[in-house]
LOFITI-764961 format. One record per residue (C-alpha): residue number from 1; x, y, z; residue in three letters. Coordinates in steps of 0.2 Angstrom, whole numbers. Layout:
REM residues N
+-----+-------+-------+-------+-----+
:   k :    c1 :    c2 :    c3 :   r :
+-----+-------+-------+-------+-----+
: NUM :     X :     Y :     Z : ala :
...
+-----+-------+-------+-------+-----+
REM end
This chain:
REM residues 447
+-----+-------+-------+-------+-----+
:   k :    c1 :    c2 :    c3 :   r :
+-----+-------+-------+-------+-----+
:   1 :   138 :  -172 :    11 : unk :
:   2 :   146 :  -173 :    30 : unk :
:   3 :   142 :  -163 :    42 : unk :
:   4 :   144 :  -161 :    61 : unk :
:   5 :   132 :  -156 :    74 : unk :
:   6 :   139 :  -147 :    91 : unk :
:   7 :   130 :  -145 :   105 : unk :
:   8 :   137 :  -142 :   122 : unk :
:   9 :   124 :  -155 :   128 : unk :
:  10 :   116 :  -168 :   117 : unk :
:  11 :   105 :  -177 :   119 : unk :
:  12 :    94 :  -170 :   131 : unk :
:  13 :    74 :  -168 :   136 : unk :
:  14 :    75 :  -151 :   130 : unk :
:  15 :    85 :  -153 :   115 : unk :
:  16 :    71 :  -162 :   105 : unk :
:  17 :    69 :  -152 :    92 : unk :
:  18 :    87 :  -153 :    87 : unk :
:  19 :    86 :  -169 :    85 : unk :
:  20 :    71 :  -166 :    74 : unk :
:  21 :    82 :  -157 :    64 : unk :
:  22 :    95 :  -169 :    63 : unk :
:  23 :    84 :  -183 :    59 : unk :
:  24 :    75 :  -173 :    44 : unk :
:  25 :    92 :  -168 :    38 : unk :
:  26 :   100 :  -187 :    34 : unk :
:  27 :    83 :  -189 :    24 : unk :
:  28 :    90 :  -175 :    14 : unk :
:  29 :   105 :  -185 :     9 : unk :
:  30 :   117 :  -177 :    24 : unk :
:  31 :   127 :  -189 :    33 : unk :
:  32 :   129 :  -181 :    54 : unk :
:  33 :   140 :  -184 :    66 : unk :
:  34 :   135 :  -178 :    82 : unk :
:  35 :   147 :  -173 :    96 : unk :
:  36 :   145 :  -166 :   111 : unk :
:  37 :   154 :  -159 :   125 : unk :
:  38 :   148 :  -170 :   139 : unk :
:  39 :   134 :  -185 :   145 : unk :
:  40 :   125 :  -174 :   159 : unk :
:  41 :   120 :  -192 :   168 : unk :
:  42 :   102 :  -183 :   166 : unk :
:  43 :    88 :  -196 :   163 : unk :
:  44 :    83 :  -195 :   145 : unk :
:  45 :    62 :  -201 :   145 : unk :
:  46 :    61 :  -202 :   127 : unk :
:  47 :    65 :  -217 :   119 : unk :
:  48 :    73 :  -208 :   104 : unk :
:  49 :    84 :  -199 :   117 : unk :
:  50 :    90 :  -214 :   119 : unk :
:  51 :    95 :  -219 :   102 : unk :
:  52 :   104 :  -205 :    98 : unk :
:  53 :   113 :  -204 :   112 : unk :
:  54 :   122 :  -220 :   107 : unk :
:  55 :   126 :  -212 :    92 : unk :
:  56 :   133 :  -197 :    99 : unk :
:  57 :   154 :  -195 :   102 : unk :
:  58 :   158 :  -184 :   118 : unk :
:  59 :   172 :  -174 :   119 : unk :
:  60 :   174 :  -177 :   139 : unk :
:  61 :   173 :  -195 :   141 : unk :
:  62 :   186 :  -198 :   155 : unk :
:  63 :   199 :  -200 :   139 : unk :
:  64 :   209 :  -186 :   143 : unk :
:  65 :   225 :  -193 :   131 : unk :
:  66 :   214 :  -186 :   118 : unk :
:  67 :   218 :  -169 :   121 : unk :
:  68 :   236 :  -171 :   121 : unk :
:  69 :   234 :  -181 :   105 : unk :
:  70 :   224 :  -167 :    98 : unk :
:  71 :   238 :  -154 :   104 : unk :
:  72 :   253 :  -162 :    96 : unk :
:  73 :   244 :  -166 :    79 : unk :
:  74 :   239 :  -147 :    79 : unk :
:  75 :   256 :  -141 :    84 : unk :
:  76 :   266 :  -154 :    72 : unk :
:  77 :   252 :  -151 :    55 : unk :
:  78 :   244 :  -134 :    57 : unk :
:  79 :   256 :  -122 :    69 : unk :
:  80 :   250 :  -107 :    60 : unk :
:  81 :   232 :  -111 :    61 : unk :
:  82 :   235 :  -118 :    80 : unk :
:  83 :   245 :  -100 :    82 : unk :
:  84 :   229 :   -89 :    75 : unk :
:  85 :   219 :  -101 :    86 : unk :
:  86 :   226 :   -98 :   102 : unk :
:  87 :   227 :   -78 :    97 : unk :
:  88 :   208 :   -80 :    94 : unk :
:  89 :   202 :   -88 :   112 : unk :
:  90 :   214 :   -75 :   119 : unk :
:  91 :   205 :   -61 :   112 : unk :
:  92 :   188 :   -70 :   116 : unk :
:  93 :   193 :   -67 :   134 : unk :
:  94 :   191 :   -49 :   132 : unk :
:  95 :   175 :   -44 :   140 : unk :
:  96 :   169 :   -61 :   140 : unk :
:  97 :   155 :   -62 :   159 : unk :
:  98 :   167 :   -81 :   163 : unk :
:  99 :   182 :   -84 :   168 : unk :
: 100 :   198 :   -80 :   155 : unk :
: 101 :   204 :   -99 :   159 : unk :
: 102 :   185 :  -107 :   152 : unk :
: 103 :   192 :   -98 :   134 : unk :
: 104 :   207 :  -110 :   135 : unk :
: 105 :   198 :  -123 :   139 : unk :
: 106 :   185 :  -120 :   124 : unk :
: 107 :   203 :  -120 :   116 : unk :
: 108 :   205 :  -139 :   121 : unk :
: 109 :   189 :  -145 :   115 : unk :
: 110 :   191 :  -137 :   100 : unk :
: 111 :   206 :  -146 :    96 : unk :
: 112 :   198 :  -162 :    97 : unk :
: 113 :   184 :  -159 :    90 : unk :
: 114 :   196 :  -151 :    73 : unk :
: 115 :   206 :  -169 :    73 : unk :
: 116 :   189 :  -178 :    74 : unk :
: 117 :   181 :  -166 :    60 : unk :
: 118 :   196 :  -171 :    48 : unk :
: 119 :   196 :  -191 :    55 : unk :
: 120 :   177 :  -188 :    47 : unk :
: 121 :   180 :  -180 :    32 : unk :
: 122 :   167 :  -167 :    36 : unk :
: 123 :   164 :  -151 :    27 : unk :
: 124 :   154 :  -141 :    38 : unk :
: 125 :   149 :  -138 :    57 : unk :
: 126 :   135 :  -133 :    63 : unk :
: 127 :   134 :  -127 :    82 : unk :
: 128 :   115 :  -122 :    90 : unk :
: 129 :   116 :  -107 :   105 : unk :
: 130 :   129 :   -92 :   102 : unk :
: 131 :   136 :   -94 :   117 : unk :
: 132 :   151 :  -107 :   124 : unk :
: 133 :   146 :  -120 :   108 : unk :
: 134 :   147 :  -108 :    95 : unk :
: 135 :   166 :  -101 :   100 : unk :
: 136 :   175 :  -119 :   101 : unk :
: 137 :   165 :  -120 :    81 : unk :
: 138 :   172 :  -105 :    78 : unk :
: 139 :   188 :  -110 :    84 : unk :
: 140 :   188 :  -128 :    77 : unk :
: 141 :   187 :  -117 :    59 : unk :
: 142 :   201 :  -106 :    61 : unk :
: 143 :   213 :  -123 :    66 : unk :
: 144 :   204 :  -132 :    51 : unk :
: 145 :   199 :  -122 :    37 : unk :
: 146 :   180 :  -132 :    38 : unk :
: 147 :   166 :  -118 :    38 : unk :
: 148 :   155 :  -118 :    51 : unk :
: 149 :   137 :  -109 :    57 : unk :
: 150 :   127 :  -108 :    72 : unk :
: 151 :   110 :  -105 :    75 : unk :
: 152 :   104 :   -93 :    89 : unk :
: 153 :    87 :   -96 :    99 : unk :
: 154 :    87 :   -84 :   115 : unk :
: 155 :    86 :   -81 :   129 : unk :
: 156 :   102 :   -82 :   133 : unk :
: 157 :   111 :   -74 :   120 : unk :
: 158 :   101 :   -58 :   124 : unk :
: 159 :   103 :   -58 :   142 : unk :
: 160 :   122 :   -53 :   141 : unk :
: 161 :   128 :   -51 :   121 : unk :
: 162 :   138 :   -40 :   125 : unk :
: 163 :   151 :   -52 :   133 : unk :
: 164 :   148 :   -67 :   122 : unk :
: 165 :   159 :   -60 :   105 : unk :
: 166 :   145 :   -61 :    94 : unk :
: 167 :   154 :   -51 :    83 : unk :
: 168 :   168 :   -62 :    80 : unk :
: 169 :   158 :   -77 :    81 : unk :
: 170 :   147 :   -71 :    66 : unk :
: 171 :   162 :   -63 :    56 : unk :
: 172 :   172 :   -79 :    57 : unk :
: 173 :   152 :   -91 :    50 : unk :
: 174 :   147 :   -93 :    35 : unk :
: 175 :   131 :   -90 :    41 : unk :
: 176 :   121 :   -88 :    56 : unk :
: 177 :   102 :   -96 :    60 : unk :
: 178 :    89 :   -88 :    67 : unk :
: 179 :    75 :   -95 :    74 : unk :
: 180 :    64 :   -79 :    72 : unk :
: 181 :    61 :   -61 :    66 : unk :
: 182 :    65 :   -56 :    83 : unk :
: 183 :    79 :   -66 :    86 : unk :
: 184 :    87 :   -58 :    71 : unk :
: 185 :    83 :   -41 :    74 : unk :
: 186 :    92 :   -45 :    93 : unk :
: 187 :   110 :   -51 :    82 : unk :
: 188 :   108 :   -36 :    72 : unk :
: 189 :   111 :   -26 :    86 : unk :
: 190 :   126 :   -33 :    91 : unk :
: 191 :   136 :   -34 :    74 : unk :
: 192 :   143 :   -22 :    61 : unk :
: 193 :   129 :   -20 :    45 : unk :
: 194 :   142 :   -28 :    33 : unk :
: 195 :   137 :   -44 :    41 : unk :
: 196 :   119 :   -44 :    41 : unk :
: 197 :   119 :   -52 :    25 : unk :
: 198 :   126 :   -71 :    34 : unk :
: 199 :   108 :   -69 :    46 : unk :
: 200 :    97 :   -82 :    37 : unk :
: 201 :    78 :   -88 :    45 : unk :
: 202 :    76 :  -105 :    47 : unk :
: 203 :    63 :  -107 :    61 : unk :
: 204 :    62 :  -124 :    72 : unk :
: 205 :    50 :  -137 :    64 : unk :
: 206 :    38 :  -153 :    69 : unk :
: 207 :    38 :  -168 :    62 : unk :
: 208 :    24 :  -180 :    57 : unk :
: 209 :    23 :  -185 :    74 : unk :
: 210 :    13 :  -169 :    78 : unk :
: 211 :     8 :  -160 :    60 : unk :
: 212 :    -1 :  -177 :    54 : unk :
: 213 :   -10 :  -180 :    72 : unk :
: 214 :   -29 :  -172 :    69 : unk :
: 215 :   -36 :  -165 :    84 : unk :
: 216 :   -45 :  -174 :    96 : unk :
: 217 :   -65 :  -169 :    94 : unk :
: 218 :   -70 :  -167 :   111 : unk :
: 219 :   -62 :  -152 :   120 : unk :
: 220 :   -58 :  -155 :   138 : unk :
: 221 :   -67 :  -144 :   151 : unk :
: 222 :   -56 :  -140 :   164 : unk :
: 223 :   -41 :  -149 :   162 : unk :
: 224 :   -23 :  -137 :   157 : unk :
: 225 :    -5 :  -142 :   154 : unk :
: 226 :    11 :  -132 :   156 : unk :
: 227 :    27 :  -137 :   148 : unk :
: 228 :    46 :  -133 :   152 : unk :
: 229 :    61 :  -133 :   164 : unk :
: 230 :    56 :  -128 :   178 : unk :
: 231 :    65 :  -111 :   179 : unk :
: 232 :    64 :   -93 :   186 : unk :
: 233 :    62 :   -86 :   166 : unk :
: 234 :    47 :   -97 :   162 : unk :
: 235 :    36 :   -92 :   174 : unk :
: 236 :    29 :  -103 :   182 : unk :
: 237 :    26 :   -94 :   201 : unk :
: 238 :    17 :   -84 :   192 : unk :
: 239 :     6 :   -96 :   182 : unk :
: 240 :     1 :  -103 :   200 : unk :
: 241 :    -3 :   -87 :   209 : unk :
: 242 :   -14 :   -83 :   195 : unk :
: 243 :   -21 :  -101 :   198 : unk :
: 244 :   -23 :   -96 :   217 : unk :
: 245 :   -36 :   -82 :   212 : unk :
: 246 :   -47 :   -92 :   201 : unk :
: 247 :   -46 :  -107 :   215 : unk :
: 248 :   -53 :   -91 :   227 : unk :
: 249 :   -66 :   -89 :   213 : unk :
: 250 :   -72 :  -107 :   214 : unk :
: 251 :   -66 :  -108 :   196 : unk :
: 252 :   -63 :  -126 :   193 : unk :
: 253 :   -47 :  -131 :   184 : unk :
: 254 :   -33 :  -143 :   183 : unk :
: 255 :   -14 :  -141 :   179 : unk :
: 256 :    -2 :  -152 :   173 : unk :
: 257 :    13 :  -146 :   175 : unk :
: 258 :    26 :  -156 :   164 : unk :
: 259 :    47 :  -153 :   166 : unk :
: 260 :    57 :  -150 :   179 : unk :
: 261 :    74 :  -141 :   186 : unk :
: 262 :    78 :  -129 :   199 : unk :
: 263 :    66 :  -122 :   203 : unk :
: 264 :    52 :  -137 :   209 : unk :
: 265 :    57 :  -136 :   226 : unk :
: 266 :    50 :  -119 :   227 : unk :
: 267 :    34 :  -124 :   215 : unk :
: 268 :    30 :  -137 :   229 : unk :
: 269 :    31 :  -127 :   244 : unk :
: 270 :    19 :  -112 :   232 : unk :
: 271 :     9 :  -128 :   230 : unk :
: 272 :     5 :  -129 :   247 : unk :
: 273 :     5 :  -114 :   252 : unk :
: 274 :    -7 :  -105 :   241 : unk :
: 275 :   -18 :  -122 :   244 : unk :
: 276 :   -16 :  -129 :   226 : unk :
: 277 :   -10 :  -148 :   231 : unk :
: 278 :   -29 :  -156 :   223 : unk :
: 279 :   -29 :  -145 :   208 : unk :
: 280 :    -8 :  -143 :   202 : unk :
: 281 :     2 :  -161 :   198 : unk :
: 282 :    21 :  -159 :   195 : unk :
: 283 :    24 :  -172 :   182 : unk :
: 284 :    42 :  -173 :   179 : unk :
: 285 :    49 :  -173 :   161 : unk :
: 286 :    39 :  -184 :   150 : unk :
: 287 :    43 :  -194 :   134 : unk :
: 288 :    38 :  -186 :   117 : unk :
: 289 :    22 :  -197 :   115 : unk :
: 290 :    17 :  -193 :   135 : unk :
: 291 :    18 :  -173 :   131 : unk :
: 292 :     6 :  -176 :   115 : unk :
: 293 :    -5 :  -182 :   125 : unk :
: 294 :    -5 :  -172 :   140 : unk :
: 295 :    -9 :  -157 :   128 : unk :
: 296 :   -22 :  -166 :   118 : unk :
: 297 :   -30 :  -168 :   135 : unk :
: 298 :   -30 :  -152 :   141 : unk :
: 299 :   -41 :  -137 :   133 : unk :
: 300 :   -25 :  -127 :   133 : unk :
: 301 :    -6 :  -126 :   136 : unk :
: 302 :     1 :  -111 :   147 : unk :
: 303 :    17 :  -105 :   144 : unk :
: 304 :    18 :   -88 :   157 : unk :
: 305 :    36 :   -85 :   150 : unk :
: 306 :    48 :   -70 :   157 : unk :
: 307 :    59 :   -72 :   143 : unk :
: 308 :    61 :   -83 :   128 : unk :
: 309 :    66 :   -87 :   108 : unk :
: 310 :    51 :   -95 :   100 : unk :
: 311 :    47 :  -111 :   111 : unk :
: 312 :    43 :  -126 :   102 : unk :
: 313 :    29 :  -132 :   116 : unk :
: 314 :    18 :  -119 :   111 : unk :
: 315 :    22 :  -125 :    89 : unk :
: 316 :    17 :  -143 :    98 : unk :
: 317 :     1 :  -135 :   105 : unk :
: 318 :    -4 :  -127 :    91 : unk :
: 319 :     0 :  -140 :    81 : unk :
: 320 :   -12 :  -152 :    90 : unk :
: 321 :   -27 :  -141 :    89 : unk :
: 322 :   -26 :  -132 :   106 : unk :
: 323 :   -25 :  -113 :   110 : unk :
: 324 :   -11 :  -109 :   122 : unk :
: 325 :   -12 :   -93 :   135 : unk :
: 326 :     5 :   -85 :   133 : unk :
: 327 :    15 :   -69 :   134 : unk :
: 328 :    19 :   -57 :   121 : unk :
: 329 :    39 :   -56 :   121 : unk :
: 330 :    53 :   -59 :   110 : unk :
: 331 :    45 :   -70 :    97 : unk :
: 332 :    29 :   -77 :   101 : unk :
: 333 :    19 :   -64 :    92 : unk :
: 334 :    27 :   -70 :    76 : unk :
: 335 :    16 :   -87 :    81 : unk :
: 336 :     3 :   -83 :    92 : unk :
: 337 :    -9 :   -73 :    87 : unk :
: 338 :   -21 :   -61 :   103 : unk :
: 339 :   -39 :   -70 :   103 : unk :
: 340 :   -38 :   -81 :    86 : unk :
: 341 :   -27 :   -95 :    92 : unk :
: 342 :   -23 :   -88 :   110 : unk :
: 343 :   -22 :   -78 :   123 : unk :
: 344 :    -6 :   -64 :   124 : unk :
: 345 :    -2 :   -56 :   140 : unk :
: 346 :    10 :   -45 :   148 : unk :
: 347 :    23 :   -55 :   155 : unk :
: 348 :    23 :   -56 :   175 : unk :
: 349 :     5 :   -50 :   177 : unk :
: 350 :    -5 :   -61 :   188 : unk :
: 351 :   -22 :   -53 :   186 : unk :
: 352 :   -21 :   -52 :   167 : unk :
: 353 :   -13 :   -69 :   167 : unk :
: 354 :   -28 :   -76 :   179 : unk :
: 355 :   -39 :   -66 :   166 : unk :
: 356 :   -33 :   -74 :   153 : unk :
: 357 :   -37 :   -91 :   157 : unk :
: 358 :   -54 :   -88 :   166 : unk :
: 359 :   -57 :   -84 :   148 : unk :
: 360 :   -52 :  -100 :   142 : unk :
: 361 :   -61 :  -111 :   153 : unk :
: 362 :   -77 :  -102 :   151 : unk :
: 363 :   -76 :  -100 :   133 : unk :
: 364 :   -87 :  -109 :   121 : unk :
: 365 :   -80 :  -127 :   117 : unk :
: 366 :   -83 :  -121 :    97 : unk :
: 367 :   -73 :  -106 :   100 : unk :
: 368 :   -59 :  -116 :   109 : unk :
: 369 :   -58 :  -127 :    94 : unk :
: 370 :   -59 :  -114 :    83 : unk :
: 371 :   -43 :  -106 :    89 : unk :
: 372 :   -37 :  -124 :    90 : unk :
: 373 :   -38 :  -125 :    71 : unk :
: 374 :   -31 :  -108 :    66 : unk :
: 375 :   -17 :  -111 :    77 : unk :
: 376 :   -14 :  -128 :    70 : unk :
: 377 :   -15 :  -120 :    51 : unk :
: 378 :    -2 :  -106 :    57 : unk :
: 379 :    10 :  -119 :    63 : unk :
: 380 :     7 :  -129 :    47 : unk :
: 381 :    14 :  -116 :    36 : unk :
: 382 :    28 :  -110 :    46 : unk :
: 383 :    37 :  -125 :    57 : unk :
: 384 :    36 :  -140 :    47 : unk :
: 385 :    51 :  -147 :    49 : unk :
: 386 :    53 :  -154 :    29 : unk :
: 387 :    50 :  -135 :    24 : unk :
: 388 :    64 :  -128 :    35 : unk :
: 389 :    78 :  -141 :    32 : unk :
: 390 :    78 :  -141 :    16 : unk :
: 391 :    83 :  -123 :    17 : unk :
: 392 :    95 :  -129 :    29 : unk :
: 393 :   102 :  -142 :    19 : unk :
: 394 :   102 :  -129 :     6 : unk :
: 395 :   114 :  -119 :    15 : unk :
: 396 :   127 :  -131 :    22 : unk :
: 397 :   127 :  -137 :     2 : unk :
: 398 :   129 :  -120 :    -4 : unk :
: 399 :   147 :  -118 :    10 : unk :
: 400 :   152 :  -138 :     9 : unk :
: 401 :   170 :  -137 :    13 : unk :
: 402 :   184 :  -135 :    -1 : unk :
: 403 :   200 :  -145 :     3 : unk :
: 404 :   209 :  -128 :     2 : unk :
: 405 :   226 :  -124 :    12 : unk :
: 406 :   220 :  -127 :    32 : unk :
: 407 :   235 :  -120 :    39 : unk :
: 408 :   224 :  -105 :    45 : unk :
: 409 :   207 :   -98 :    42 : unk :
: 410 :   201 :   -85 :    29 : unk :
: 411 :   183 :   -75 :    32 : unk :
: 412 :   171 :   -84 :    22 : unk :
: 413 :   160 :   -78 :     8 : unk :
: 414 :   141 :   -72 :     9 : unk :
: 415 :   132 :   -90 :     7 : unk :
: 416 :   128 :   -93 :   -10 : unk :
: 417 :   111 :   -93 :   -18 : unk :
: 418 :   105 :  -110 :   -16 : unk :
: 419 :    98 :  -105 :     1 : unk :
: 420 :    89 :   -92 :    -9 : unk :
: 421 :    81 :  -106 :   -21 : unk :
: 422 :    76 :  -117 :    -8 : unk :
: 423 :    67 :  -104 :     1 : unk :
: 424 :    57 :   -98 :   -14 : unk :
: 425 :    55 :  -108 :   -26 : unk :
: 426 :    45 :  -127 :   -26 : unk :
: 427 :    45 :  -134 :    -9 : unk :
: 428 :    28 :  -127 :    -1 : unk :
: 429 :    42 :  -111 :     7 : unk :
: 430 :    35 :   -94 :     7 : unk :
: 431 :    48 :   -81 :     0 : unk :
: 432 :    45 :   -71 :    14 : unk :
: 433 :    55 :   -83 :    26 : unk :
: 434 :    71 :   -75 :    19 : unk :
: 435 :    78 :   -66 :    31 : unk :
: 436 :    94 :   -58 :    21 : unk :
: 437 :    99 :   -42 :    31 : unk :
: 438 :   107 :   -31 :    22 : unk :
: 439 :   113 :   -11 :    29 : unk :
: 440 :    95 :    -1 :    25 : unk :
: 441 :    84 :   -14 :    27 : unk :
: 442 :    75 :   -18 :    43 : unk :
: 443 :    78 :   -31 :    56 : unk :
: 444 :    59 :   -37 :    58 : unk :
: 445 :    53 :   -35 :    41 : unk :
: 446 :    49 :   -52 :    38 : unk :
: 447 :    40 :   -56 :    54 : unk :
+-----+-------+-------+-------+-----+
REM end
């Protein structure tokens, strides 16, 4: 089988775990094409990063003939479909938060990437985020007739759904992703019941890299580690004026803080201000193998999150045998678990936040690896990246694209029951991973 993967940018230091995904995938027998809108120019540390994007075909690459060339094969071989394109973006303009030209524009690409997706032969696309990637998908299916799906994490699809068209992006799939209970329950808020049914659970996974590493013995004293862009929503003012009242305290501690984005120039003046400069390191983005071992050397990860999906740093923590100190919103309850392989908080509460890890540092080292272990266990049974795609390969089988008349898209079916096999019967998967919504039934019963 031959599908594509979309994603607006790819590859990228935050993106790991779609490659993950993609890699575990062509070992199920699928063949991917990876597009992308653009090359970013940012850095990529990870030599994998790299690799892939060599093997990546962007859809802005200073060839703007393409688009033309996309146009009049559209106009010439598909008018109808081209027509209830066209109509489609129009209507996506509607209450969209960006500008009515962007829809256009999603339009474009869309067309390109339909003449590439028949070039390739490929019977299914698969888009990650709900929001600008998951239209030009959507669109690309109505000009082709190739199903497509997309997976949802949050935040960002819950900060504004309302002006993203989720309900016309999910009645147009085969079947949406969600990367958690709560994630799903979000979707279900902002489509029609009918449409439950397409919302299918397939949570982000680790590979060997992390699931056969065994914890180090020893824990670390004093030593902690953060992970993440550098970003309002994640946090991390917070994190360091709760640091500023243990340094009051004369608790000792370290921080690495790995990642970076907007918001370091702010970090480093907090830094200094709040007289953290021996104590706080801003590290940059790291390669995989560097963030492994920045959290195997630290007693725990903190992740003071504003808003989130289910961050993958904290699966990578647990994984590697160390409790993280985090906040209870959106999913991370469905992982972390208060005081047996971490610490929840409320999110934006210094003293509880400061709490929290003054609790962790003076904890018993066997308690510390205790947690370690159950957290590792949790992770173990839920995000192991074999487990997860083969329901995902499962799914794209059960939708592969029939060479039916293109000229215009018809709504797709509930996906078939191969999903449903996969999930339940052989493979080491718990049944209750299904998520299969249906009117009656409750968004979060399978957290």
């Amino acid at each position: 089988m031959r599908i594509c993967y979309f994603v607006s940018e790819y590859p990228a230091v935050s993106h790991t775990f779609i490659r993950r995904e993609i890699v575990e995938l062509e070992k199920n027998g699928i063949s991917v094409l990876r597009v992308s809108l653009r090359n970013s120019g940012r850095k990529l540390v990870d030599p994998d990063d790299v690799s892939e994007k060599g093997r990546t075909r962007y859809i802005f690459d200073g060839n703007r003939a393409k688009f033309a060339a996309a146009f009049a094969d559209a106009l010439v071989q598909r008018p109808k479909a081209l027509a209830k394109a066209t109509w489609a973006a129009l209507k996506m303009m509607r209450r969209s938060s960006r500008p009515a030209p962007l829809h256009l524009a999603y339009l474009a690409e869309a067309l390109v990437l339909a003449r590439w997706v028949l070039q390739e032969n490929i019977q299914h696309v698969h888009a990650h985020f709900g929001t600008n990637g998951a239209e030009v998908a959507m669109l690309c299916h109505i000009l082709t007739g190739v199903p497509y799906s997309f997976t949802i994490h949050g935040p960002d699809e819950f900060d504004r759904p309302e002006y993203l068209g989720l309900p016309a992006k999910v009645k147009h799939a085969a079947f949406v992703c969600v990367v958690s209970s709560f994630t799903g329950s979000q979707l279900c808020r902002w489509i029609p019941p009918e449409e439950w049914s397409k919302i299918k659970l397939v949570r982000c996974g680790l590979d060997a890299d992390f699931l056969d590493m065994q914890p180090l013995k020893i824990v670390p004293k004093s030593q902690l580690v953060t992970v993440g862009r550098l970003s309002e929503q994640k946090g991390q003012l917070v994190l360091l004026h709760a640091l500023a009242v243990l340094a009051r305290e004369g608790v000792p501690f370290r921080l690495t803080m790995a990642g970076d984005g907007p918001l370091r120039p702010q970090l480093e003046r907090s830094i200094r201000e709040l007289g953290l400069d021996k104590q706080v390191v801003l590290a940059g983005w790291m390669s995989n193998a560097q963030v492994r071992a920045a959290i195997r050397e630290a007693r725990a990860l903190v992740l003071p999150s504003f808003a989130e999906g289910l961050p993958v740093v904290l699966m990578e923590a647990l994984a590697l045998g160390r409790p993280v100190i985090t906040t209870y919103v959106a999913g991370i309850p469905e992982l972390v678990t208060e005081q047996a392989c971490g610490w929840l908080v409320p999110a934006g509460n210094i003293d509880q936040l400061a709490g929290a890890i003054r609790q962790c540092l003076m904890a018993p080292d066997t308690l510390v690896k205790t947690m370690g272990s159950a957290g590792r266990k949790r992770v173990l049974e839920q995000h192991d990246i074999v487990q997860e795609c083969r329901k995902l390969a499962a799914l794209f089988r059960a939708k592969a694209f029939d060479p039916a008349p293109i000229d215009g898209a018809d709504e797709v079916d509930e996906p078939a029951s191969a999903y449903e096999a996969a999930t339940a019967e052989g493979h080491g998967a718990r049944a209750d991973n299904v998520v299969t919504l249906r009117p009656g039934h409750s968004a979060c019963a399978n957290g």
